[in-house]
Each structure stands twice: as structure tokens, then as C-alpha cells.
C-alpha positions in Angstrom: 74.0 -68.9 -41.2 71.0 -71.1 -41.5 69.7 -69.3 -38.6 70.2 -66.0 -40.3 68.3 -67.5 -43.4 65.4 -68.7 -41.1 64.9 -64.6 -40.3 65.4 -63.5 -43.2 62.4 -65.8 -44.5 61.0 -64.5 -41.9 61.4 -61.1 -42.4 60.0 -61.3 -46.2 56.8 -63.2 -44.6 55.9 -60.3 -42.5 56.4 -57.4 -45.5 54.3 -59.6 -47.7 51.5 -59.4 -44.8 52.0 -55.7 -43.9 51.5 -54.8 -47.9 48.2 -56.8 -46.8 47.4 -54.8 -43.7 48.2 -51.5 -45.2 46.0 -52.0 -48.5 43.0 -53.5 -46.5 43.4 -50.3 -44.4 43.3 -48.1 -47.4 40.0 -50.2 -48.7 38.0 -50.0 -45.0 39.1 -46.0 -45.3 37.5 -45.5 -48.6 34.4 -47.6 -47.5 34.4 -46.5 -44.6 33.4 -43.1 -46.1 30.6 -44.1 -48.3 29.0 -45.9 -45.4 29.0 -42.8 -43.5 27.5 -40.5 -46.2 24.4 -43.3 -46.7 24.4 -43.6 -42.3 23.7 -40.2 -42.7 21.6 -39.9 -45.5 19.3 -41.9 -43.1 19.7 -40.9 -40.1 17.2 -37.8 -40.2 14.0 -40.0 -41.1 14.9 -42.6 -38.3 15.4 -39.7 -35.9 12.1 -38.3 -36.7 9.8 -41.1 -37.6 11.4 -42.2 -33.5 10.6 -39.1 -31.9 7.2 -39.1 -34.1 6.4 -42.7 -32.9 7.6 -41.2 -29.2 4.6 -38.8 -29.8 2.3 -41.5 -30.5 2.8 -43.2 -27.4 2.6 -40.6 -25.1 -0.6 -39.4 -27.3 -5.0 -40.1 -25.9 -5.3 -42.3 -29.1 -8.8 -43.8 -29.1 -7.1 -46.5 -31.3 -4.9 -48.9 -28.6 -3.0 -50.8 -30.9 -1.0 -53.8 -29.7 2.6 -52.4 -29.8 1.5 -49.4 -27.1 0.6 -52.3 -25.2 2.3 -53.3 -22.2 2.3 -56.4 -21.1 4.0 -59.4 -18.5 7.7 -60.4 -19.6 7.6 -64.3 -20.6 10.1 -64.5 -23.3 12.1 -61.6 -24.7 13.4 -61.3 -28.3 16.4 -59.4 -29.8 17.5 -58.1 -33.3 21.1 -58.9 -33.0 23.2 -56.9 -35.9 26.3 -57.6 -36.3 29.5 -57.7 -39.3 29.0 -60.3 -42.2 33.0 -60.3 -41.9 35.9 -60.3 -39.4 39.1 -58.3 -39.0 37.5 -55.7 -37.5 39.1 -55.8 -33.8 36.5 -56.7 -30.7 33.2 -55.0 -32.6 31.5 -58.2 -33.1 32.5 -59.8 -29.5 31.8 -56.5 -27.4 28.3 -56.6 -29.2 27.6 -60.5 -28.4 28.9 -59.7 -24.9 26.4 -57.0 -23.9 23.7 -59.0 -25.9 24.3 -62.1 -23.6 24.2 -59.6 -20.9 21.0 -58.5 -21.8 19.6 -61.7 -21.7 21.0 -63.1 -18.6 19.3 -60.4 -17.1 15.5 -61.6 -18.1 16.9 -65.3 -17.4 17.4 -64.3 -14.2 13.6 -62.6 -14.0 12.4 -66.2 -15.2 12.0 -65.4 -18.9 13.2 -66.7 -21.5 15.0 -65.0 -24.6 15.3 -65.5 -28.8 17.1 -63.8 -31.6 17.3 -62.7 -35.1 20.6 -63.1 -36.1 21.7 -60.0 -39.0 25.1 -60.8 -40.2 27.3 -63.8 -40.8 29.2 -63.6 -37.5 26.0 -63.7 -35.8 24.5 -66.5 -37.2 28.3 -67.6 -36.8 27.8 -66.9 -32.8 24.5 -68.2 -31.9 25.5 -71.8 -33.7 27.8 -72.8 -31.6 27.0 -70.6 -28.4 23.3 -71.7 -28.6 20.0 -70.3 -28.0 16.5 -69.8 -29.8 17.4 -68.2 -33.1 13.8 -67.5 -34.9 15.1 -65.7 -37.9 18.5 -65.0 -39.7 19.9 -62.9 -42.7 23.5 -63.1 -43.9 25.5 -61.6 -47.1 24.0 -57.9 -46.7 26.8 -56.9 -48.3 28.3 -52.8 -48.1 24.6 -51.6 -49.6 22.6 -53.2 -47.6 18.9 -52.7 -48.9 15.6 -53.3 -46.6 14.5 -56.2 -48.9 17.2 -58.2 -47.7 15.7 -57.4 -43.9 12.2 -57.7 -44.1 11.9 -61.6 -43.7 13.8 -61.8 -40.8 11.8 -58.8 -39.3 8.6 -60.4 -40.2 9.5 -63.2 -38.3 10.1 -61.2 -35.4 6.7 -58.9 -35.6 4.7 -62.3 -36.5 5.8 -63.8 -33.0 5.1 -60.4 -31.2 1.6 -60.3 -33.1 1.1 -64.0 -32.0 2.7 -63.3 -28.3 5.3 -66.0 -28.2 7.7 -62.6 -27.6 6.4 -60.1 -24.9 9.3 -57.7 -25.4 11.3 -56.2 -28.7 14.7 -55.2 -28.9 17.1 -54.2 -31.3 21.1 -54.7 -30.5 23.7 -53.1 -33.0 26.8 -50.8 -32.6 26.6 -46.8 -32.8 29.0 -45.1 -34.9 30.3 -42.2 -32.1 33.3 -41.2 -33.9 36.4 -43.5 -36.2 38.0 -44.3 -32.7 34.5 -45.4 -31.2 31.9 -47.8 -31.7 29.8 -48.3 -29.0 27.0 -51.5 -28.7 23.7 -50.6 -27.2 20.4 -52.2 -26.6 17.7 -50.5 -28.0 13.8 -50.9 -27.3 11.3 -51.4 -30.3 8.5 -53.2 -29.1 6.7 -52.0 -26.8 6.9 -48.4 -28.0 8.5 -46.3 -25.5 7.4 -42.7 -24.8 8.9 -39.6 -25.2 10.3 -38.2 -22.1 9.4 -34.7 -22.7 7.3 -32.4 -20.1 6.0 -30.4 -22.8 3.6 -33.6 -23.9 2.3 -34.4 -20.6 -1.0 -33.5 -21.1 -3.2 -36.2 -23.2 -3.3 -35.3 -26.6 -3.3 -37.1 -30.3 -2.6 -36.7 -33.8 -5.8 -36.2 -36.4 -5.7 -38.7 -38.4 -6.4 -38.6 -42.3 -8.2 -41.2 -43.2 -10.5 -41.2 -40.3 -9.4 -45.0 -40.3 -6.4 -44.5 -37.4 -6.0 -48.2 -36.7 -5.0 -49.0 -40.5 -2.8 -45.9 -40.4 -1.2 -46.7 -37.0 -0.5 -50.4 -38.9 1.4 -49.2 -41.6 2.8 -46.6 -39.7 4.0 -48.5 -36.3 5.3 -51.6 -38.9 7.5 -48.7 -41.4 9.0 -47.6 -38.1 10.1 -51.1 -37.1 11.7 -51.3 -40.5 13.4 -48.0 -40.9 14.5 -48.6 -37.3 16.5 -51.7 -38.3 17.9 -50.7 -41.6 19.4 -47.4 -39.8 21.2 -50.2 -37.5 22.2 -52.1 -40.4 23.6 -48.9 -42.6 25.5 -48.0 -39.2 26.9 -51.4 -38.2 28.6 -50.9 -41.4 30.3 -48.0 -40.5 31.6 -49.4 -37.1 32.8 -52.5 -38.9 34.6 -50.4 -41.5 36.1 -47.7 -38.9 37.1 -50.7 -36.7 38.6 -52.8 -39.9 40.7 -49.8 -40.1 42.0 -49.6 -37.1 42.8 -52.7 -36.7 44.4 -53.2 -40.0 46.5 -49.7 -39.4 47.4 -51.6 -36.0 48.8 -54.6 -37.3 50.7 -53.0 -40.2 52.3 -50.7 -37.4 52.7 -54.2 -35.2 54.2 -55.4 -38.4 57.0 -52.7 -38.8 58.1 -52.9 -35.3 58.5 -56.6 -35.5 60.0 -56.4 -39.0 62.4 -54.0 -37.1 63.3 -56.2 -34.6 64.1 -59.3 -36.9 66.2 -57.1 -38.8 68.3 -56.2 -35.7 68.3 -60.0 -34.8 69.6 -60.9 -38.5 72.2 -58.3 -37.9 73.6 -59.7 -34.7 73.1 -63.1 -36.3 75.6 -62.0 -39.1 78.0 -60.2 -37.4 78.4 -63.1 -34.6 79.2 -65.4 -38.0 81.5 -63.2 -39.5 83.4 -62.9 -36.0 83.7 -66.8 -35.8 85.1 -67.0 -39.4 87.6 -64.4 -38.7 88.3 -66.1 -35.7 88.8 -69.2 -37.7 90.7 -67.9 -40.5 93.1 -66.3 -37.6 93.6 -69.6 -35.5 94.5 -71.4 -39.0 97.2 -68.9 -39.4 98.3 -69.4 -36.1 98.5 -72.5 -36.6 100.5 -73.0 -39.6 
């Protein structure tokens, strides 16, 4: 039976890790929740400060300030956000993977690319995968607060300012639903304009104080900001919706492997019992 005793070891090994599984699942669930109520807490400034910043674009503005500004692509640079943790399933690797994408595709225009890292995986990634990594934050724990982002986006305005970077993005995963978390690459810098008919016709804000430049400053810089923090809030959703799953995954994986070992152990026993029966009846035989 010291096969038998090898599964049942076995067997106890896999419970202890499926009591894991299951209470980790319970934890991203509960989290998972909270990060949802502050995702959407923010969610309706970001929209409208976008669509506001949309306006601005599309807008006659006397005042041309630098991020309306288009200009030749030399060197793009992306926000990457990403987990702090892992056991959340392919989130962080389908987000490095369309990231990568994105910049093979300037590589191949002849420019060159560099990244802020948000997150521990990503600072994780970029170490040993390579590249020009400007900025980083790590430990933003499950409140993340914007004072924890604002170096790292400094950094990033800084070398637009100075033009080492022509071109702005920001790469983090939307929270569609629990089952789906999709990464997308999203353009900060250059503004883009709305696409709506209705502001075709050249138009602008009024401005109070008549000082629009120093408004469009503060303004253009909050919306940066606000921008990434709304990423940040809602990469922790994704990470907590995909920690469940996968943790509800492998506690199911668990059980069905628990039940297999179970049926081994069985056949295991019963094919020892058989041979000492068949034992005990050949000695009889015998004497």
C-alpha cells in the first residue's frame, strides 16, 4: 500500500490548496466590489472632463497650447498599468502583449518607444524584457490615491514638454463586465478631437480669467491626471474580477482532480485487498 499512501498524501495536499483557492476567491469577490463602487464613483468626471477636453480640441482657441499640437512621430511613450500582484489569470500578459504590439508598430515607422511602468508586474516585465522605462510606481495598493501617480506622470509630461516623446499613450485594461477585461491603448497626448458633426463649425469656450493659456495649463495637466487614476481604479477591478475567476477555476480544477485521486486510491485498495485474499487462500491451499 505504499502506493495507496503516496495518494492519499496526495489527496490531503490538494484539499489544503483548494481551502486556499476557495478563500482567495471569496477575498477577490469582496474586493472586487469595493473597487467597482470607487471605478465608478470616478468614472463620470473622467468621462466628462474627456469629452470636455474633446471640445477643446475641436474648439478656434486663440491660445494653441502644446498638447493640441501635432507633430512628426520620433519616439513614442506609453503609460503601461498593470496588477501590483499575480494570480489573476492572462490580465497582465494580454496587456503586455498588445502594449508590445503597439510599439512594434512605431518600430516599424522608424520610431522609437518608452514607458512608465504602474504596477509591480510591470516594472516586473520591462526588467527582464527590456526597453526605455523613464518612470515607474509600484505598491499602489487596493486605494490607490493620485499622489502615488503624479511622479511618474510628471516624468512623462516633462519629456513631452521637452520633446524627447512626440506621442502619449495610456495602456490599461477596461472592466466590460466580471467575465471580461479587455486591454486597450488609449491616446492622451496629442489631444484627440471629438468626432461629433454637431461641433464642426469653429468655436471656443469663454474663458474666466481672461488668461486662457494658464487656464488651459492646469486644465489640459488635471486631465492627464484624472485620466490615469481612472485607469489605475479600473485595473483594479479587472485584476480582482480575473483573481476570481481564476481562483474559482482552480478550486473547481482542484475537486475534479481530488476526485480522480480518490477513485485511483480506491482501485489501489481494492487491487491490495484482492492479492491478500488471494494470498491468504493459496496458504490454505497449501497446507
Amino acid at each position: 500500500m505504499a502506493a495507496g499512501k503516496e495518494v492519499r498524501t496526495k489527496i490531503s495536499s490538494i484539499k489544503s490548496t483548494q481551502k486556499i483557492t476557495a478563500a482567495m476567491e471569496m477575498v477577490a469577490a469582496s474586493k472586487m466590489r469595493r473597487a467597482q463602487e470607487r471605478m465608478a464613483l470616478g468614472k463620470p468626471y473622467a468621462e466628462r472632463i474627456r469629452a470636455l477636453i474633446g471640445n477643446l480640441a475641436n474648439a478656434a482657441s486663440e491660445c494653441h497650447h502644446k498638447y493640441l499640437a501635432e507633430r512628426d512621430i520620433r519616439r513614442a511613450g506609453y503609460i503601461v498599468v498593470a496588477t501590483d500582484r499575480g494570480l489573476c489569470g492572462g490580465l497582465n500578459i494580454n496587456l503586455f502583449k498588445t502594449v508590445v504590439r503597439a510599439a512594434k508598430d512605431w518600430a516599424d515607422r522608424g520610431a522609437e518607444a518608452e514607458f512608465c511602468a504602474l504596477g509591480g508586474k510591470a516594472v516586473s516585465f520591462f526588467s527582464s524584457y527590456g526597453g526605455r522605462v523613464s518612470a515607474a510606481a509600484r505598491d499602489l495598493g487596493d486605494q490607490p490615491s493620485t499622489t502615488d501617480l503624479l511622479g511618474a506622470i510628471c516624468v512623462m509630461l516633462d519629456a513631452f514638454d521637452a520633446e524627447r516623446i512626440d506621442r502619449l499613450y495610456l495602456v490599461a485594461n477596461d472592466f466590460v463586465n466580471t467575465m471580461t477585461q479587455r486591454p486597450t491603448v488609449r491616446q492622451l497626448l496629442p489631444l484627440k478631437r471629438t468626432e461629433d458633426e454637431q461641433l464642426a463649425h469653429h468655436w471656443d469656450y469663454i474663458y474666466e480669467p481672461d488668461n486662457a493659456a494658464e487656464l488651459l495649463e492646469g486644465l489640459l495637466v488635471r486631465f492627464i491626471e484624472s485620466q490615469v487614476y481612472q485607469a489605475v481604479v479600473e485595473n483594479k477591478a479587472c485584476e480582482m474580477a480575473a483573481r476570481m475567476l481564476a481562483m474559482k477555476n482552480a478550486t473547481d480544477n482542484a475537486g475534479e482532480l481530488i476526485d480522480e485521486l480518490e477513485l485511483l486510491y480506491n482501485k489501489a485498495r481494492q487491487a491490495a485487498i484482492t492479492q491478500e485474499l488471494a494470498e491468504i487462500v493459496g496458504g490454505a491451499a497449501a497446507v
